[in-house]
VMD Tcl script that builds the backbone (N, CA, C; Angstrom):
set m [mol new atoms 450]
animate dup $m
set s [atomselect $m all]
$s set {name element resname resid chain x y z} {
  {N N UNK 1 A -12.173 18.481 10.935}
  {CA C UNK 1 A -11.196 17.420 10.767}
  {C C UNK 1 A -11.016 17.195 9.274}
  {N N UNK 2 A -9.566 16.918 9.269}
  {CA C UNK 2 A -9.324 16.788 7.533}
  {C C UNK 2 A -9.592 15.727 6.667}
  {N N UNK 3 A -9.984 15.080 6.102}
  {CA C UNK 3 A -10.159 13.533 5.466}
  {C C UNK 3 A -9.059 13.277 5.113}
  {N N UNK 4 A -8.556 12.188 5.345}
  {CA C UNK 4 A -7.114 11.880 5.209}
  {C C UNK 4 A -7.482 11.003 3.375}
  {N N UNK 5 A -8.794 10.712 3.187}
  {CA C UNK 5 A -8.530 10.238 1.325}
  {C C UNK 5 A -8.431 11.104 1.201}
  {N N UNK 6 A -9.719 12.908 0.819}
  {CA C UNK 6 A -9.444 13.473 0.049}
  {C C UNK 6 A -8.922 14.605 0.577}
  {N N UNK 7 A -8.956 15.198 1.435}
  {CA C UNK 7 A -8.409 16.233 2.070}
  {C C UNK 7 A -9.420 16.886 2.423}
  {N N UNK 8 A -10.780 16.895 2.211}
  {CA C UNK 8 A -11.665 18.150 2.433}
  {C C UNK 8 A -12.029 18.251 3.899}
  {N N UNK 9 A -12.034 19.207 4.170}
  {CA C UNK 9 A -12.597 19.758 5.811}
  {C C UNK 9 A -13.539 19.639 6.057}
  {N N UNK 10 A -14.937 19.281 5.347}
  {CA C UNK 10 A -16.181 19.121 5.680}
  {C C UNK 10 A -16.266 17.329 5.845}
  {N N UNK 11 A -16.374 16.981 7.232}
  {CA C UNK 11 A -16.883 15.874 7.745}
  {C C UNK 11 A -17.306 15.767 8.812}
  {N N UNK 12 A -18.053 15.197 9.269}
  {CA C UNK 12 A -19.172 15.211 10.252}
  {C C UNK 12 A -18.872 13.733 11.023}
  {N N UNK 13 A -19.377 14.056 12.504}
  {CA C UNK 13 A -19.194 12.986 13.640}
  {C C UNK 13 A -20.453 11.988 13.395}
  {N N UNK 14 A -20.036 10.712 13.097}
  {CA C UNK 14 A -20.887 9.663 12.642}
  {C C UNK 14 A -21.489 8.805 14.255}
  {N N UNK 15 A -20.365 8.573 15.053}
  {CA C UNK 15 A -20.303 8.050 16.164}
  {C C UNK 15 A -19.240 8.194 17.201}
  {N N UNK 16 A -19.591 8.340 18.643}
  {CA C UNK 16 A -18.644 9.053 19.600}
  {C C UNK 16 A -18.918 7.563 20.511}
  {N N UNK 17 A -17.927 7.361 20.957}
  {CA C UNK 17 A -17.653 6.461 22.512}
  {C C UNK 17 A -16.550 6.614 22.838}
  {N N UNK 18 A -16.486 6.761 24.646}
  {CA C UNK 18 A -15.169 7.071 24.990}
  {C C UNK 18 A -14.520 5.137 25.322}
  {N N UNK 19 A -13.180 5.254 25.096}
  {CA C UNK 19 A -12.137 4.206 25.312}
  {C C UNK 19 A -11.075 4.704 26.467}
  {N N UNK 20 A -10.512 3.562 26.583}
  {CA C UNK 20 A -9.062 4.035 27.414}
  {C C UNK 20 A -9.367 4.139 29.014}
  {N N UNK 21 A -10.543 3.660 29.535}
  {CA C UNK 21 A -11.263 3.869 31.073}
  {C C UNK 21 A -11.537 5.106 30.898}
  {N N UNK 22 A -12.480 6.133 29.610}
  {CA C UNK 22 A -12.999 7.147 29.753}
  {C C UNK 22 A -12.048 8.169 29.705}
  {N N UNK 23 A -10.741 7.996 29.198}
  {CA C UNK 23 A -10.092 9.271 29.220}
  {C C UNK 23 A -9.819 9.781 28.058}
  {N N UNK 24 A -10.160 9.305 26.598}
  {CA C UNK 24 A -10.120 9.582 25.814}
  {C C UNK 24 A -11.646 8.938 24.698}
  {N N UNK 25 A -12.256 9.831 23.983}
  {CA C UNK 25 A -13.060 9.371 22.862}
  {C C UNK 25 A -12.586 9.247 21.322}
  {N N UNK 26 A -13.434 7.799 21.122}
  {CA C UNK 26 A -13.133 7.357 19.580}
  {C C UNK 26 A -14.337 8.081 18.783}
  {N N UNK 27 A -13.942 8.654 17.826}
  {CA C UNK 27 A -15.091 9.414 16.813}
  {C C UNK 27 A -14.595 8.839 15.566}
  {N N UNK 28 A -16.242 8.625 15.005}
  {CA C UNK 28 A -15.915 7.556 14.027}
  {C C UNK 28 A -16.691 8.512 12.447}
  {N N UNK 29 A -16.084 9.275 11.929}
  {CA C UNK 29 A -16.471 10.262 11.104}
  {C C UNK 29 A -17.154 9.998 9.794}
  {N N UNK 30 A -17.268 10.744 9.113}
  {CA C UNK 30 A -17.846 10.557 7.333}
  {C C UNK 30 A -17.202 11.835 6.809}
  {N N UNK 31 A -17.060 11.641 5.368}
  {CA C UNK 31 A -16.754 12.935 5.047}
  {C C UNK 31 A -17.914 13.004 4.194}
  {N N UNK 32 A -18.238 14.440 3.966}
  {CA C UNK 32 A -19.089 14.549 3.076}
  {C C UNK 32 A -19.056 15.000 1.685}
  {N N UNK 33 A -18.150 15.024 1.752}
  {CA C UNK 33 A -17.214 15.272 -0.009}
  {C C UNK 33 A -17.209 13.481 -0.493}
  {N N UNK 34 A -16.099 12.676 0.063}
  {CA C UNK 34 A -16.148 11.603 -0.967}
  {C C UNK 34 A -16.824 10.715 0.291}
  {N N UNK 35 A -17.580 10.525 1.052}
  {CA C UNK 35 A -18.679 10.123 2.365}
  {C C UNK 35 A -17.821 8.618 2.664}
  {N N UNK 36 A -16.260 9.091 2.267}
  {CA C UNK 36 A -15.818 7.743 2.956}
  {C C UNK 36 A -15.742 7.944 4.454}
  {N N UNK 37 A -15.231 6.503 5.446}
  {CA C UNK 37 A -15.425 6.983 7.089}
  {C C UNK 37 A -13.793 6.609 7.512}
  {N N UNK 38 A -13.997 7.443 8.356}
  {CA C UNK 38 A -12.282 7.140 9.197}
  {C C UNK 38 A -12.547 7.462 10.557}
  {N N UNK 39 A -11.959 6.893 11.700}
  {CA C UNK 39 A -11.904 7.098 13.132}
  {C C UNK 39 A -10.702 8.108 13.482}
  {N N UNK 40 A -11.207 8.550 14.618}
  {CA C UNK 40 A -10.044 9.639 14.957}
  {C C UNK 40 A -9.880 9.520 16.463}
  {N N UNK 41 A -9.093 9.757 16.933}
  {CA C UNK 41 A -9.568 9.686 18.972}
  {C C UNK 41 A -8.945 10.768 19.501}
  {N N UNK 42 A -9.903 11.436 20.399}
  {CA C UNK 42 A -9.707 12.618 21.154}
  {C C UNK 42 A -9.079 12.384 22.517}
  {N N UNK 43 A -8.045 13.125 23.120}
  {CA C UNK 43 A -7.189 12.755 24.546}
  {C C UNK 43 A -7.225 14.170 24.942}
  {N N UNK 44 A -7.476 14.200 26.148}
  {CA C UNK 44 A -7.030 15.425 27.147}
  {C C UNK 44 A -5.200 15.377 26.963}
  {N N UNK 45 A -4.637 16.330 26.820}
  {CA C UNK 45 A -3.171 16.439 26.832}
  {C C UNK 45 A -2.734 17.600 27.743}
  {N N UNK 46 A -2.347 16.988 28.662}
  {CA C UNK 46 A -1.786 18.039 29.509}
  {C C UNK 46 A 0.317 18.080 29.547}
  {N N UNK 47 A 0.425 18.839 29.211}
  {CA C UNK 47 A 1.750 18.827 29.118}
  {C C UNK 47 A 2.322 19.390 30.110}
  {N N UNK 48 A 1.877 19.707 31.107}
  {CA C UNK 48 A 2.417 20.759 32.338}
  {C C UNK 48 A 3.264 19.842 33.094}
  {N N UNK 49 A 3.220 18.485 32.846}
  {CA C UNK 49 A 4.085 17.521 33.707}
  {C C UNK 49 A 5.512 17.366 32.824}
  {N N UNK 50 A 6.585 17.830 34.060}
  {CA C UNK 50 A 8.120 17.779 33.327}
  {C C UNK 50 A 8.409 16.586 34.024}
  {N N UNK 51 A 9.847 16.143 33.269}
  {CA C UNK 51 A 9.994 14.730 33.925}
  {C C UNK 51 A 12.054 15.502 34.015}
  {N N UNK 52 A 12.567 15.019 35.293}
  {CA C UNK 52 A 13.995 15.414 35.604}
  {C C UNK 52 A 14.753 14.117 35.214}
  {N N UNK 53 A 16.030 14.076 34.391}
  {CA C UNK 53 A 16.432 12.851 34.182}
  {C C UNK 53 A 17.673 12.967 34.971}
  {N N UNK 54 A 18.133 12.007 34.845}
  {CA C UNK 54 A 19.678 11.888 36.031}
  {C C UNK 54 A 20.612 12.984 35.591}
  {N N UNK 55 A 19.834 14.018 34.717}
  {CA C UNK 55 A 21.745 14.307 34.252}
  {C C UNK 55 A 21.151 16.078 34.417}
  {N N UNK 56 A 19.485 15.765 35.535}
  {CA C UNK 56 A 19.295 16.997 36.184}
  {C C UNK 56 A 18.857 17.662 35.209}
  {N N UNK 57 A 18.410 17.414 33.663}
  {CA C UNK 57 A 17.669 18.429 32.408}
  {C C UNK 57 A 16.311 18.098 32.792}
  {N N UNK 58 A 15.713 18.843 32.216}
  {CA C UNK 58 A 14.166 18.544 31.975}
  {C C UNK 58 A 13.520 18.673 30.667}
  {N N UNK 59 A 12.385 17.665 30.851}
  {CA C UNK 59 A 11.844 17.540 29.603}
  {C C UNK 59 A 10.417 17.373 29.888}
  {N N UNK 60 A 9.480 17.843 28.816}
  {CA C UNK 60 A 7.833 17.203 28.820}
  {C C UNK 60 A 7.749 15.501 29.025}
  {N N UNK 61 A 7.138 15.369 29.897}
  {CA C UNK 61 A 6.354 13.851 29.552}
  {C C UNK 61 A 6.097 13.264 28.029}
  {N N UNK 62 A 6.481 12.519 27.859}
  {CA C UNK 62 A 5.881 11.855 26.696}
  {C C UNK 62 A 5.997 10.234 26.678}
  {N N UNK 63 A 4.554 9.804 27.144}
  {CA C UNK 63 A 3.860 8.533 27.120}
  {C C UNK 63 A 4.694 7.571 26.722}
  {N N UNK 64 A 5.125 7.854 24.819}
  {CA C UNK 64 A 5.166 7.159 23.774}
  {C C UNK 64 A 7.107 6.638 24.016}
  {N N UNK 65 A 7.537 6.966 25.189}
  {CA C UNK 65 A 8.847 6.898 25.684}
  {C C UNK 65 A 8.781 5.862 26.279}
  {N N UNK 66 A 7.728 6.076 27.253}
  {CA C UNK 66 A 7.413 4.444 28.255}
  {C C UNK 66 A 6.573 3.517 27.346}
  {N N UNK 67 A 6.124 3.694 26.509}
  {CA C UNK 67 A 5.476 2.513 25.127}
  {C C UNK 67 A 6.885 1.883 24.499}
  {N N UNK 68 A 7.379 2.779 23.884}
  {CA C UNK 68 A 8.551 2.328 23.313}
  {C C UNK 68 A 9.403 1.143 23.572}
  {N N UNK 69 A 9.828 1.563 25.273}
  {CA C UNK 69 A 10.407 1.360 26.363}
  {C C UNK 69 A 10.159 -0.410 26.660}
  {N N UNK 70 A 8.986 -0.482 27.101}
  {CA C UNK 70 A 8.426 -1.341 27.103}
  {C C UNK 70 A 7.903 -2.624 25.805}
  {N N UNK 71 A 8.350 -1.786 24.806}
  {CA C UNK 71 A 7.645 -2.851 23.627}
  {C C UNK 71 A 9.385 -3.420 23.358}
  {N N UNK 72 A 10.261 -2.487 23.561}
  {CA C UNK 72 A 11.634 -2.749 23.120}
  {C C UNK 72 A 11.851 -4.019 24.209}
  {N N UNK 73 A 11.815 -4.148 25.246}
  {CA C UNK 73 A 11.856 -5.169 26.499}
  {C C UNK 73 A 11.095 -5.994 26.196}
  {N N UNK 74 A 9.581 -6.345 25.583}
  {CA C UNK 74 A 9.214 -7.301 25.202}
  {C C UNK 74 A 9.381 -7.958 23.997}
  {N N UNK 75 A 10.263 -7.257 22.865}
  {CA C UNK 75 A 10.905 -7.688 22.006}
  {C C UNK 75 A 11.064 -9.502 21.875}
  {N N UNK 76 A 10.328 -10.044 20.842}
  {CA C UNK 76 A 10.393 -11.369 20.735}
  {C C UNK 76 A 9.562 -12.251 22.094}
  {N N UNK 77 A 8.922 -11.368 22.746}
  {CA C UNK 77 A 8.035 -12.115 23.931}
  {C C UNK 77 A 6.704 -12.101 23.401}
  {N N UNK 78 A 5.963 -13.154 24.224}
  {CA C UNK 78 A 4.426 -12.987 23.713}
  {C C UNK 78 A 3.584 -12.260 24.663}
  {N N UNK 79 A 3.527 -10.928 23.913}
  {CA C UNK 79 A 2.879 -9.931 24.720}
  {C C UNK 79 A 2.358 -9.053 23.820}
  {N N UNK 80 A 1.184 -9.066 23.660}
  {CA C UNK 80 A 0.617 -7.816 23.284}
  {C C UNK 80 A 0.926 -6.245 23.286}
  {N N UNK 81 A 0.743 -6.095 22.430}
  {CA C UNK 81 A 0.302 -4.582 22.598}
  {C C UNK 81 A -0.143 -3.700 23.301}
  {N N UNK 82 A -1.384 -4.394 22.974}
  {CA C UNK 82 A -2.860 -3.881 23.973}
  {C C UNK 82 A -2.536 -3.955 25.254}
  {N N UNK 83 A -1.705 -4.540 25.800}
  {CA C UNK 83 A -1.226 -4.822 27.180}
  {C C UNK 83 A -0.526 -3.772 27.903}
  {N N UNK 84 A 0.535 -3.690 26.853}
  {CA C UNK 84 A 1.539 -2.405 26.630}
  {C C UNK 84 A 1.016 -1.227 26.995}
  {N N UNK 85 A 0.086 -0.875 25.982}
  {CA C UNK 85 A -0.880 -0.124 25.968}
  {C C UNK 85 A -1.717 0.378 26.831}
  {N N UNK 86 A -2.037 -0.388 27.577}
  {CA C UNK 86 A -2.878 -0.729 28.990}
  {C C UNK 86 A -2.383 -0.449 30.587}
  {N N UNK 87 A -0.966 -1.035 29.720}
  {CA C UNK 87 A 0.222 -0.729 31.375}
  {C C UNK 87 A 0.557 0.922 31.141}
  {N N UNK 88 A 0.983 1.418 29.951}
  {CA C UNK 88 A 1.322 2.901 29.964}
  {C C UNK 88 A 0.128 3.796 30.085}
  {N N UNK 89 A -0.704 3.374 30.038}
  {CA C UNK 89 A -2.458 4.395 30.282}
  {C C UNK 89 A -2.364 4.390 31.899}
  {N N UNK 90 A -1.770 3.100 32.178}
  {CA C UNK 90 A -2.089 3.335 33.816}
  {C C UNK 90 A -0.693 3.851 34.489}
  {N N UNK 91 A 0.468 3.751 34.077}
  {CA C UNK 91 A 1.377 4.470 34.758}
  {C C UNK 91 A 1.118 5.995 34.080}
  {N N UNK 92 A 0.669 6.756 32.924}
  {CA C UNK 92 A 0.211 8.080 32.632}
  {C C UNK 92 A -0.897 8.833 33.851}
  {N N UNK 93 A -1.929 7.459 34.001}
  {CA C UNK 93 A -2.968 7.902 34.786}
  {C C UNK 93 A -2.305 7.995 36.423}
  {N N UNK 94 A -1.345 7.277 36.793}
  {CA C UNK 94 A -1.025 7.290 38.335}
  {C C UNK 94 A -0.072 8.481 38.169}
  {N N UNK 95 A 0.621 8.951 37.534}
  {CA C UNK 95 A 1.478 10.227 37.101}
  {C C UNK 95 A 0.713 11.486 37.299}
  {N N UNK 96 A -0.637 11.132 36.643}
  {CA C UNK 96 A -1.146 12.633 36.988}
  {C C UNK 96 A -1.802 12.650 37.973}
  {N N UNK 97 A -2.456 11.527 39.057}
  {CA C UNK 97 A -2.866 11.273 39.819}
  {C C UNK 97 A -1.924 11.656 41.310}
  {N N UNK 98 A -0.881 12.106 41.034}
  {CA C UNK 98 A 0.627 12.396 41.698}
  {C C UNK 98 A 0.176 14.233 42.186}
  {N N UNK 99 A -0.775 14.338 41.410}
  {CA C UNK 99 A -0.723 15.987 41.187}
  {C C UNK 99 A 0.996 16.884 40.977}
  {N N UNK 100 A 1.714 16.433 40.530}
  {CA C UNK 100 A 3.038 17.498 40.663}
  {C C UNK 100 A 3.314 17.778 39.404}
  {N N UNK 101 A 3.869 18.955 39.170}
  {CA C UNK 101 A 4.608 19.590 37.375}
  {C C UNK 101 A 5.662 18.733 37.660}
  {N N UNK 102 A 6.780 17.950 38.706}
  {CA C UNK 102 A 7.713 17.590 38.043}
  {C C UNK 102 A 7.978 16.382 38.610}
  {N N UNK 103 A 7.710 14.965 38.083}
  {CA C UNK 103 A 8.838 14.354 38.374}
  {C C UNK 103 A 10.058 13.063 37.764}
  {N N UNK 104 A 11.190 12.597 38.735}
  {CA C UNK 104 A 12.341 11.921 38.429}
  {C C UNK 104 A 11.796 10.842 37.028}
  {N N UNK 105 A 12.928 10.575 36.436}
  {CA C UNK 105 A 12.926 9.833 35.551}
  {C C UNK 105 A 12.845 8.374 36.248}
  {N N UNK 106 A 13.519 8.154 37.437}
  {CA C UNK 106 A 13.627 7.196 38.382}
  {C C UNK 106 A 12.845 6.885 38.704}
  {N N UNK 107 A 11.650 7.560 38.797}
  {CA C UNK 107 A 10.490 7.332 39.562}
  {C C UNK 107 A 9.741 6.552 38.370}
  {N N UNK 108 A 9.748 7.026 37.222}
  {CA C UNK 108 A 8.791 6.216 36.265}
  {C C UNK 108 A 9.243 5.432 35.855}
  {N N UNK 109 A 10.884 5.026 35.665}
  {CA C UNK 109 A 11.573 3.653 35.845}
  {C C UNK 109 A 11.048 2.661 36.568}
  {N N UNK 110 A 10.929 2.831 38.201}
  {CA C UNK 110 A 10.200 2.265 38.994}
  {C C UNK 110 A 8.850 1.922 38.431}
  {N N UNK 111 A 7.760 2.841 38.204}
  {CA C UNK 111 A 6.677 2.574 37.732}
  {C C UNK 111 A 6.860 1.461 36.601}
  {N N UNK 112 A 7.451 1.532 35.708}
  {CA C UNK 112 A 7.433 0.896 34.227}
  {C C UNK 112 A 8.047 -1.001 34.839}
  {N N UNK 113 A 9.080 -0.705 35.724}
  {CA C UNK 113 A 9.734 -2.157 36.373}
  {C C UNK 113 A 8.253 -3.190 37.064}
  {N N UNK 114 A 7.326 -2.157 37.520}
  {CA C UNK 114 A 6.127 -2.725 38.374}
  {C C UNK 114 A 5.320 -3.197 37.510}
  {N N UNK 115 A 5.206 -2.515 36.538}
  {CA C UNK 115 A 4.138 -3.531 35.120}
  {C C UNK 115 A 4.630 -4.450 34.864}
  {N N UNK 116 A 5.753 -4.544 34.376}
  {CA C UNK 116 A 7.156 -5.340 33.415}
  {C C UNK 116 A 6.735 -6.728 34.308}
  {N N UNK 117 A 7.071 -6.612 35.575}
  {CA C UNK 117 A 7.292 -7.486 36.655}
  {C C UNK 117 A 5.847 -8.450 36.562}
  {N N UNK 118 A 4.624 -8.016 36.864}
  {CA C UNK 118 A 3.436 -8.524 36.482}
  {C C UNK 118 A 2.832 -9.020 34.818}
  {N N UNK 119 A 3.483 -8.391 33.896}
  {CA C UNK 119 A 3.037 -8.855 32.573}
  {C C UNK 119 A 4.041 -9.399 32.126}
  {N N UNK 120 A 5.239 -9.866 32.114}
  {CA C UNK 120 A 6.549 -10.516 31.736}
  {C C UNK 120 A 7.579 -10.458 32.548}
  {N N UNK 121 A 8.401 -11.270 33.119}
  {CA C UNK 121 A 9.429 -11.745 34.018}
  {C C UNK 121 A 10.861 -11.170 33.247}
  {N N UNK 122 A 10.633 -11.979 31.557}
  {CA C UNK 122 A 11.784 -11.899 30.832}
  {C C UNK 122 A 11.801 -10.253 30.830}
  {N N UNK 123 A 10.703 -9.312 30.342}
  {CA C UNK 123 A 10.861 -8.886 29.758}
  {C C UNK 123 A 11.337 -7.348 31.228}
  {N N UNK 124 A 10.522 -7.860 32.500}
  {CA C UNK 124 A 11.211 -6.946 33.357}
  {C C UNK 124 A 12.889 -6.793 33.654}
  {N N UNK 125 A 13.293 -8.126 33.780}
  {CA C UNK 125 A 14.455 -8.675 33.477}
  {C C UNK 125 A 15.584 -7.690 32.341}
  {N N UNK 126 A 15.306 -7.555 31.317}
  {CA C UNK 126 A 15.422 -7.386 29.886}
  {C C UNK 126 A 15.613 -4.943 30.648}
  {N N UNK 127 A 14.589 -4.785 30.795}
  {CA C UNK 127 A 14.301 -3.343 31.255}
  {C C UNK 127 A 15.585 -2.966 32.363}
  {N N UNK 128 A 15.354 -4.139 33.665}
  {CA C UNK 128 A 16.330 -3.831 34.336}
  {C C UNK 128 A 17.148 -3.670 34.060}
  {N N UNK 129 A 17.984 -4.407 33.568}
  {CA C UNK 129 A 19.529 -4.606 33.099}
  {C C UNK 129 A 19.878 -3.327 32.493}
  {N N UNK 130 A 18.959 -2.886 31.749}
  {CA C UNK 130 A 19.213 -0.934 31.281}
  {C C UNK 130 A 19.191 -0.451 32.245}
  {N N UNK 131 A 18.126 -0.372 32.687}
  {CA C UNK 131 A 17.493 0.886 33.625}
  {C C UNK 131 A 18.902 0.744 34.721}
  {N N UNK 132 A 19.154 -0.277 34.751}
  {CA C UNK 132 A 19.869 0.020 36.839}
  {C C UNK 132 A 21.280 0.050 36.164}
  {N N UNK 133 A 21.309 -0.277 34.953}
  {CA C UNK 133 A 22.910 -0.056 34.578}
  {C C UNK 133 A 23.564 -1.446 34.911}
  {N N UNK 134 A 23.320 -2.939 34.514}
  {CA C UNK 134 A 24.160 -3.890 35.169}
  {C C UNK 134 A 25.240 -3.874 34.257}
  {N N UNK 135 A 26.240 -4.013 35.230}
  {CA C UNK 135 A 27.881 -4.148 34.834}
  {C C UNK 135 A 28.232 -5.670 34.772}
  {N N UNK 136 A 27.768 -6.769 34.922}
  {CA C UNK 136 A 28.205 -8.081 34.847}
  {C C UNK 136 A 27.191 -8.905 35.480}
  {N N UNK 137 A 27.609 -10.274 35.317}
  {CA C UNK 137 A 26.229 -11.665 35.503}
  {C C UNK 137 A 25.534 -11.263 36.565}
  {N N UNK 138 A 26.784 -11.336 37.977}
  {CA C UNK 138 A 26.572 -10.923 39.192}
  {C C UNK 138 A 25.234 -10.138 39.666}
  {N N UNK 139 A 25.311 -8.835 38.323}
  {CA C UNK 139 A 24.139 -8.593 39.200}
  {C C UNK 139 A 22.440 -9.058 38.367}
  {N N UNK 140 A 22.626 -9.436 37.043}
  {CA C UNK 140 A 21.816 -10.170 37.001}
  {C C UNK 140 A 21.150 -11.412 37.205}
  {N N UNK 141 A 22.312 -11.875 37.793}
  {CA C UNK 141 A 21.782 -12.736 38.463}
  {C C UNK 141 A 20.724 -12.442 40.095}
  {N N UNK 142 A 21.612 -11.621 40.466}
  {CA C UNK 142 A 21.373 -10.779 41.970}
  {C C UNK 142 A 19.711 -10.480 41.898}
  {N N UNK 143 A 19.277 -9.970 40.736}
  {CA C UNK 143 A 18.016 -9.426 40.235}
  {C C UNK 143 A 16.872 -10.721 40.029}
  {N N UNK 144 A 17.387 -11.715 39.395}
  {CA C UNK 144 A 16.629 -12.726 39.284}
  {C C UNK 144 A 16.505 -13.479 40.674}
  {N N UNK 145 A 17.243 -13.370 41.410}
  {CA C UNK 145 A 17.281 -14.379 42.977}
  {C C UNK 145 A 15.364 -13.543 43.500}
  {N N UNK 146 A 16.160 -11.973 43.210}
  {CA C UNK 146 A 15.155 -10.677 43.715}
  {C C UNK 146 A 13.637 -11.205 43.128}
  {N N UNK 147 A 13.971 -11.577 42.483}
  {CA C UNK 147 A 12.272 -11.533 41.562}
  {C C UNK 147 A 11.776 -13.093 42.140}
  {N N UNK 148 A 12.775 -13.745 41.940}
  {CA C UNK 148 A 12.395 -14.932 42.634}
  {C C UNK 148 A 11.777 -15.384 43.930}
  {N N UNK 149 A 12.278 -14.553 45.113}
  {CA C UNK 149 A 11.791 -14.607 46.321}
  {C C UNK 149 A 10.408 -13.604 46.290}
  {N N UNK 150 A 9.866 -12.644 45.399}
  {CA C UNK 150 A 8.582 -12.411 45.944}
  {C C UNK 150 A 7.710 -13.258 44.785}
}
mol reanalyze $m
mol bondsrecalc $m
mol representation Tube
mol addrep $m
């Protein structure tokens, strides 16, 4: 690993614990050139999962789409990060838990609406209105009646 002060390649693993419910480890390094320390974290990456979007292309998975996604919807809400963070580890983890190379963009829409819904109202609210495409009050309103009755 490279030292991001000085650049040298010689640094050594100071301390290992895994984070994330065990699916990834934090290594907490030294270098031994200027023996400053920096953390680094190790993830299994499997890229074999494609995701189909409505317009029938395909693309790799990438996590940092449904982070995004989600931080953009909580925009000006009080919501963490770490939360964020927490909800996309577990829709990643039920994704591969799916066992399949491919699926709908729709489907992880769905997934991402089911966090939204439990960690912010506004901010599921806020997602929908993209995701389903609303054309006028009508149907946001239609959506809020929806959220209201469960």
């Amino acid at each position: 690993m490279k030292c991001p002060f000085c650049g040298s390649l010689d640094t050594k693993v100071v301390d290992s614990r895994p984070v994330d419910k065990d699916s990834s480890i934090r290594r907490r390094r030294e270098c031994e050139n200027c023996e400053k320390r920096f953390t680094t974290y190790e993830k299994y990456e499997d890229n074999s999962l494609m995701v189909i979007k409505k317009n029938k292309a395909r693309e790799n998975f990438d996590r940092n789409k449904i982070l995004k996604s989600m931080l953009k919807a909580c925009n000006k809400r009080e919501v963490s990060r770490e939360t964020l963070e927490e909800a996309t580890n577990d829709i990643e983890i039920e994704l591969n838990y799916l066992n399949k190379r491919e699926v709908s963009s729709q489907f992880i829409g769905e997934l991402i609406m089911d966090k939204l819904k439990n960690i912010d109202q506004v901010a599921y609210v806020r997602f929908a209105s993209v995701y389903r495409e609303f054309k006028d009050l009508d149907s946001f309103y239609e959506e809020i009646e929806n959220l209201k009755k469960k």
